[in-house]
N, C-alpha and C positions, 0 to 999 in steps of 0.2 A: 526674601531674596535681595531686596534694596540695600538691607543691611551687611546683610552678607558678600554684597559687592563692596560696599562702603570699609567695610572694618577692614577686608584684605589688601582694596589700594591706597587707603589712607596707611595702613600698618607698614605695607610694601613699600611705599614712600618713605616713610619713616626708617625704615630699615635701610634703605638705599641710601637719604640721605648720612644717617648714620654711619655707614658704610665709606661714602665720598671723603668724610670728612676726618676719621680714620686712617683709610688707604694713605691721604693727602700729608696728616700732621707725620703718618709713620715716615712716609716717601722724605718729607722734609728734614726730618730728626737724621734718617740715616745719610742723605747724601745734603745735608747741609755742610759741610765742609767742602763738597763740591761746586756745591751751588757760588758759595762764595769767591771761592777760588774764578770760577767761570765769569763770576762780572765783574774780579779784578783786572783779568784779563783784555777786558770789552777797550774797542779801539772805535777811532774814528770811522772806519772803515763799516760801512752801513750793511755790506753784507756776511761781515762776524758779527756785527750785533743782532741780526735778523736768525741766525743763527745759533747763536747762544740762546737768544728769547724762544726757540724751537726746544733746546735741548734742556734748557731751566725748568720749561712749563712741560714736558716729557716726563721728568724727575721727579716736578710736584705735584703731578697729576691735579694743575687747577690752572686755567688760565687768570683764574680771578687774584690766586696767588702771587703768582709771577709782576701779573701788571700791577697792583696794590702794592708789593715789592719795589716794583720798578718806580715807582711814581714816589714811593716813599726814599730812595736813592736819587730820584732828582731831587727833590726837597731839600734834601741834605746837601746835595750838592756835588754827590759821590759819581755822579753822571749826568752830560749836559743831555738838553733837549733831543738834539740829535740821535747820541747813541740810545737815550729811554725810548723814541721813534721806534727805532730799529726792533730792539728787545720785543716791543709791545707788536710788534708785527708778527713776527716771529711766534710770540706766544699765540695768534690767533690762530697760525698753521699745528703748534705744538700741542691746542687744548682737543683736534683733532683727531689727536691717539684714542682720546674717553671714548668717542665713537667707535672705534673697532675693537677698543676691550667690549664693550654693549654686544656691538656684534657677535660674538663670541657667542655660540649657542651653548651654554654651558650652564642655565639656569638650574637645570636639576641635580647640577653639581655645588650649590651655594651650600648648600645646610650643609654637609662633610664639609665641605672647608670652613664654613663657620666651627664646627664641631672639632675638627682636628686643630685647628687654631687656638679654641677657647682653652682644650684640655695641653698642650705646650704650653698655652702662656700660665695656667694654673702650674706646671709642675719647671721651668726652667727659670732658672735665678740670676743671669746679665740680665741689667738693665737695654743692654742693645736686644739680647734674645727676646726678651721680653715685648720692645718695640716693634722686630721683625713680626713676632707673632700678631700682634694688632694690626699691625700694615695687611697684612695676608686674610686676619678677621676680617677687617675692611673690606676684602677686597671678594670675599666669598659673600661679606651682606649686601653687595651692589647685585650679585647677581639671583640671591635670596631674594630678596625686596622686587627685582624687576619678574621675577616669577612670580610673586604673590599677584604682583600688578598684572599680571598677564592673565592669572586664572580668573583674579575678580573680576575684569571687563570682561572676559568671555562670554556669559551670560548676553551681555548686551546687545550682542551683533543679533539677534532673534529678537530684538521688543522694537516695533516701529516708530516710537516715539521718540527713542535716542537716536535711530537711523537717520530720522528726520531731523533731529537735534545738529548731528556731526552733518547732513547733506547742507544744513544752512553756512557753515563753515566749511567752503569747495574752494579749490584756487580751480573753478573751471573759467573765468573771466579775466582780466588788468585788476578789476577792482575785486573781485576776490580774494585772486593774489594779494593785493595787498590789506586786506581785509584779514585773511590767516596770518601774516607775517605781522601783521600787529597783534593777536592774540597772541603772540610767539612771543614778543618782544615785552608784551605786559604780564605773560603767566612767571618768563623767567625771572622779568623787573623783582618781583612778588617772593618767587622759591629763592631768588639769588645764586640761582647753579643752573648754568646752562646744558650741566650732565645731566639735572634731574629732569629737566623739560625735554630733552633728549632721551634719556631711558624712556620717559612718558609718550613721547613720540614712534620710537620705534614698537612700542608697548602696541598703541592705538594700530598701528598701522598692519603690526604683524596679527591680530588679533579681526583685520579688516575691519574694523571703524571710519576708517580715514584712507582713501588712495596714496596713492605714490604721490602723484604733484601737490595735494594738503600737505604731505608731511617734508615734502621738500618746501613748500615758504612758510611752514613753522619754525624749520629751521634756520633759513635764511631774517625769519623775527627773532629770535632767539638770540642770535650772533650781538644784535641789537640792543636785546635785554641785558646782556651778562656784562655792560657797559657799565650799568647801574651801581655796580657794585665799587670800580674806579672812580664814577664822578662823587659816588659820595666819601670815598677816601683821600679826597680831592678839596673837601670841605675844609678850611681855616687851613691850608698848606698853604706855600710858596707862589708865585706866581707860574713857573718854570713846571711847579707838578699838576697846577690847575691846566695846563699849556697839555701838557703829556694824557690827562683823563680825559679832555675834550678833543685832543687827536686820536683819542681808543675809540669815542662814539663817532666822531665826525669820517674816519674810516669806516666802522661798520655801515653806515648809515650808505653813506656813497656806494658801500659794493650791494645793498641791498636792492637800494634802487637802479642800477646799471641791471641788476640777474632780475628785476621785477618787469622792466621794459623790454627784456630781451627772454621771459618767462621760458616759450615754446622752444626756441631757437635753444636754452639752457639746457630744457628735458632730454634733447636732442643729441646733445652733443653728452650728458652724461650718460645714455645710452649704450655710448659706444664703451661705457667703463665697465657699465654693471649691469644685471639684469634684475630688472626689480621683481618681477616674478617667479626666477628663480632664487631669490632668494632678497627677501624686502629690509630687513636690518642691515645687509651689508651696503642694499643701495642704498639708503639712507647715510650709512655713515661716507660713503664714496659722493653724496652731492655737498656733506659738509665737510670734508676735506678738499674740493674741488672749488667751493665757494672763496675759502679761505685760500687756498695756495693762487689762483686768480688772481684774488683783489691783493694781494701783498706783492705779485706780480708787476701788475697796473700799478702800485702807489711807490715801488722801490724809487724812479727815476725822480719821484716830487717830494722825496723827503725832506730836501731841503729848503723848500719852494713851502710845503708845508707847515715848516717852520719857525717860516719866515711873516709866514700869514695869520701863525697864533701868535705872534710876536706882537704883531698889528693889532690884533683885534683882546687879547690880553695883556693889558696895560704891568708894567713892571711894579712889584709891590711899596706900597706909597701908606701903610698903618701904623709905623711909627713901633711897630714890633720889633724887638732887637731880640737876636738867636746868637748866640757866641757857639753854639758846635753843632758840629754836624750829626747831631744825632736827632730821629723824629720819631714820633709816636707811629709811622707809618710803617718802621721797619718794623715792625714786630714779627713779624711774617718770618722771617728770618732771623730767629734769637741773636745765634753763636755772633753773626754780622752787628746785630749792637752791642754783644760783648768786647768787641775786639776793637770797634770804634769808642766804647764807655771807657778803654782800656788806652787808646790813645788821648782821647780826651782830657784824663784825668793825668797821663805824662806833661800835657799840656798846661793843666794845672800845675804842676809841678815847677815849671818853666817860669812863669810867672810869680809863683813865692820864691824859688830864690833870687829873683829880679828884684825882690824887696829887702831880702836880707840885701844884696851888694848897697841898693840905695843905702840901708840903715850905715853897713860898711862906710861908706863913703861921707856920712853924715857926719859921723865920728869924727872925722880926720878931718873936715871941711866943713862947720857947722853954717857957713854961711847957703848952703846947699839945702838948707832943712824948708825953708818954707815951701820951695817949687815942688821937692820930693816926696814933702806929705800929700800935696795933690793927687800927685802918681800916685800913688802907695793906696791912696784912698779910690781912687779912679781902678787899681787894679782890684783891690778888696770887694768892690760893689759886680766886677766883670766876672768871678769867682764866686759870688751869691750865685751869680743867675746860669753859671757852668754846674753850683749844685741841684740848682731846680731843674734843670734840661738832662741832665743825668738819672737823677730820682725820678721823674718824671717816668723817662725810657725804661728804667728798668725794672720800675715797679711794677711796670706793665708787664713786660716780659714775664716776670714771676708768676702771675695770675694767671699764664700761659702751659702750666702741666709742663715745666722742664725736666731734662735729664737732670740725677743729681748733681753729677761733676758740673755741668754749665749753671745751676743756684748754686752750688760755692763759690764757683768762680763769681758771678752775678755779686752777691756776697760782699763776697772780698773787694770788689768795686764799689760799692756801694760805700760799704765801711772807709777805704782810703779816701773816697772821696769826699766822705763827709768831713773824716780828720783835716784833710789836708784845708778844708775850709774854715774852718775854726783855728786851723794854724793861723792863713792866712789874717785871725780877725784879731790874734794875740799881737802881731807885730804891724797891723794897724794902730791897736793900743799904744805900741811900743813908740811909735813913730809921734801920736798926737799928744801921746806925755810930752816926748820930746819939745813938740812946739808949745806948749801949754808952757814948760820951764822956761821958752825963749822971750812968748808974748810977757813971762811977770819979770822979765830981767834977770834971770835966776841961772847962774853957770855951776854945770857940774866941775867939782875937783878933778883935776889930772888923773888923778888914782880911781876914781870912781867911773871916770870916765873909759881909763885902759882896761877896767873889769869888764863893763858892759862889750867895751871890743872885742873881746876876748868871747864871754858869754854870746856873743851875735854869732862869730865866728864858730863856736863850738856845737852850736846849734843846728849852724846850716851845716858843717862836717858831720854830723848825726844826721840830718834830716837828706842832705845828698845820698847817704850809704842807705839809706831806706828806702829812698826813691828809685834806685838803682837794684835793688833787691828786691823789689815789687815789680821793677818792669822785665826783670830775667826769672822772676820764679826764684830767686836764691835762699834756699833756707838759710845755710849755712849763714850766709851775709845776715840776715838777721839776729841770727844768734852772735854773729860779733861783734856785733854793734851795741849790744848790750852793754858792752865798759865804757863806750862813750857816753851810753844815760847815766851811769855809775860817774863818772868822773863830773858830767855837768853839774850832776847834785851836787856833789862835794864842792864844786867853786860858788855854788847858790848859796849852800848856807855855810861856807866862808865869808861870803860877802856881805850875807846879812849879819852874821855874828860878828864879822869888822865894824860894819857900820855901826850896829846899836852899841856895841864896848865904847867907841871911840866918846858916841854922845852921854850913855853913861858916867865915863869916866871926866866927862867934860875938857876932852881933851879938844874940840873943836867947837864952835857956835855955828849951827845954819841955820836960817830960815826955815820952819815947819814946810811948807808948800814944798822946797826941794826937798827934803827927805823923805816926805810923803813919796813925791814925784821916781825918786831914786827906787826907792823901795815896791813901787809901782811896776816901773821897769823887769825889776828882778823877779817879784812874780809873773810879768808878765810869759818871761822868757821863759820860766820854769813851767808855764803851765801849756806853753807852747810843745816844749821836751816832753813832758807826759801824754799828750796827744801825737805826737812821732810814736811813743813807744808804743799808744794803744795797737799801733799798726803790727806791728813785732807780735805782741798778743794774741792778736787773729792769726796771722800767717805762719807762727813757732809753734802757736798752741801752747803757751807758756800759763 
């Protein structure tokens, strides 16, 4: 019989968490385009953001999503302290829905909708249908899994040794209460889903294991536990997202102790909502959505005051870490949102290599400019390393992530510009420290050799602007016409170097080996720069 209880609630668990995290990634895929959209919108104004953080964490069915989300947007930067407050309040009212989907007596309905699920997703061929189907599988194994859990403790409530077991964990005291609310708050630390210690609860509860007030300050520990999961996504970020995880626990903690001193006076007034003996899942989930809509109640007017106080007591970050974009390993949670940011990003990149073609422009015509602007040029070239390591970084993640197809191609195609556009970037660093290299040996390019290379700079960044510009609108077309400007640059490349070597062949000039070298340097430089433009063309034409 031991076993037999064992295999179905360990299985049930298993199937429910399976289930959670299903419902959750399907919920996210489909309205991630909403989701984004709603915390672009996010304002100063503390009761849209409490508000969003309701409807965000509604949609992803996870409050642990939302706030790891959120916290991963302050890092970045994409939201200050404030509005990530707000959000993360909000999600504590919003992760409150999982409760009354639980409630839903609808266990002996899981396996058909697991089964009507499983046989769609085997025979329908979008990639969206396909998703819908999983989301819906998900959502039939949360209720599967809490049925198994329910038949395996059956048994129990007849063996006095577990009766005895569950009466030693009673909130009949102060220190009971908080006695259960700490097993609450260490079982969820542990599962890291406060759904799953919640199905588990109304599990015990409906099953008579456990009274009404046990599983009300489980719950009230549990709110506590699913903290766990923020502070450690909180690890090696920002100071501002360390600020945001320790305001998710220093919240919970506060409304648990305010509902733990006020235990009886609580039972009391939830009463008047629900009736736990008519019916023990719904009260359950009515004192943990009363808990939470409460303390965000209580805390709306101190938001500020709040954050004023983690300010204080977490010190501004001082590790010598340099981040050039906005993007963090936290968002992951929200792919399509690092897409769209790897996608400004690398515009960004963009911005800055042609900031080094005008320098080189400018060089030309002004070589007395060449020493201060290989500085820049090289100060930009090292800021663009580390835009490609914060990009590859983010996205490689994402990938690992079971995406849609169309968001890996896109993913993709970011990856790929980005990486070209850094290797551009490292051609016309060459380009520049030849330069200085011929100035340190006293070595001056000819007039003619020198209006080539102008010409080759110019011709380069006029190819390399049309590509940039065709990657940031999706333009095929533009790709494909930019084609005759790689065609033409070739042709002024090895005109240039077929002038050069005739001339010294024909010994029509003498120079210094160093500048010809140097010259010739140049010109592959450039060219090899143009070939990395074009690789771009290749991906996105499909050529």
């Amino acid at each position: 019989m031991y076993l037999d209880v064992l295999f179905k609630v360990v299985g049930g668990l298993g199937l429910f968490l399976y289930g959670m995290e299903n419902m959750s990634s399907g919920m996210q895929k489909i309205a991630g385009d909403k989701l984004k959209k709603i915390l672009a919108a996010l304002t100063t104004n503390r009761i849209m953001a409490i508000l969003m953080g309701i409807f965000v964490t509604g949609l992803a069915q996870s409050s642990s999503v939302s706030t790891v989300m959120t916290i991963g947007f302050i890092n970045a930067s994409l939201l200050t302290l404030q509005q990530g407050l707000g959000v993360i309040l909000g999600a504590n009212i919003g992760t409150t829905i999982t409760g009354w989907l639980l409630a839903l007596n609808i266990g002996k309905y899981g396996l058909p909708i697991v089964g009507f699920a499983a046989i769609a997703f085997m025979f329908v061929k979008g990639e969206k249908s396909r998703t819908r189907a999983l989301t819906v599988m998900g959502f039939g194994f949360i209720f599967l899994g809490l049925e198994l859990m329910s038949k395996g403790l059956s048994p129990l409530r007849t063996l006095p040794e577990f009766i005895n077991l569950f009466h030693s964990f009673k909130a009949d005291s102060f220190f009971g209460v908080v006695k259960v609310a700490m097993v609450g708050a260490l079982l969820t630390g542990v599962v890291q889903s406060s759904a799953a210690t919640l199905g588990i609860t109304i599990t015990l509860a409906t099953q008579g294991l456990i009274d009404y007030p046990t599983a009300v300050a489980l719950v009230l520990g549990e709110n506590v536990g699913t903290t766990v999961t923020a502070l450690l996504a909180s690890l090696g970020a920002s100071s501002n997202a360390k600020r945001a995880a320790y305001a998710h626990t220093l919240i919970n903690i506060v409304g648990v102790m305010w509902a733990t001193v006020i235990f009886r006076p609580y039972l009391s007034i939830l009463a008047h909502f629900s009736d736990s003996t008519a019916n023990m899942a719904t009260a359950i989930a009515t004192a943990h959505t009363m808990f939470n809509v409460i303390n965000v109640i209580l805390f709306i007017p101190f938001i500020g005051y709040l954050a004023k106080f983690l300010c204080t007591i977490v010190k501004d970050d001082d590790n010598g870490v340099i981040r050039v974009t906005k993007l963090s390993s936290l968002m992951v949670t929200l792919p399509n949102v690092v897409i769209d940011q790897t996608r400004t990003e690398v515009l960004t990149m963009a911005a800055n290599i042609k900031e080094i073609f005008f320098k080189l422009e400018e060089v030309y015509y002004n070589p007395s400019k060449l020493e201060a602007y290989n500085e820049e040029i090289d100060a930009i070239e090292e800021k663009l390393d580390l835009y490609e390591k914060e990009v590859s970084d983010a996205n490689f993640t994402i990938l690992n992530k079971g995406l849609e197809a169309s968001y890996v191609e896109e993913t993709r195609g970011n990856l790929i510009t980005c990486d070209e556009y850094e290797t551009i970037s490292d051609y016309l660093k060459r380009v520049s420290n030849s330069l200085m290299r011929l100035k340190k040996d006293d070595l001056e390019l000819t007039q003619e050799r020198k209006e080539t290379l102008q010409k080759l700079n110019h011709m380069v960044f006029d190819f390399f602007d049309d590509i940039n510009k065709a990657y940031k609108t999706k333009d095929r077309d533009l790709f494909m016409l930019s084609i005759s400007k790689y065609t033409a640059i070739k042709n002024l490349y090895k005109e240039a170097r077929h002038g050069h070597f005739d001339k010294e062949a024909q010994n029509d000039e003498t120079i210094p080996a160093k500048l010809s070298t140097g010259y010739m340097d140049i010109l592959n430089y450039y060219r090899r720069a143009t070939d990395h433009v074009y690789n771009i063309i290749e991906h996105y034409a499909k050529i």
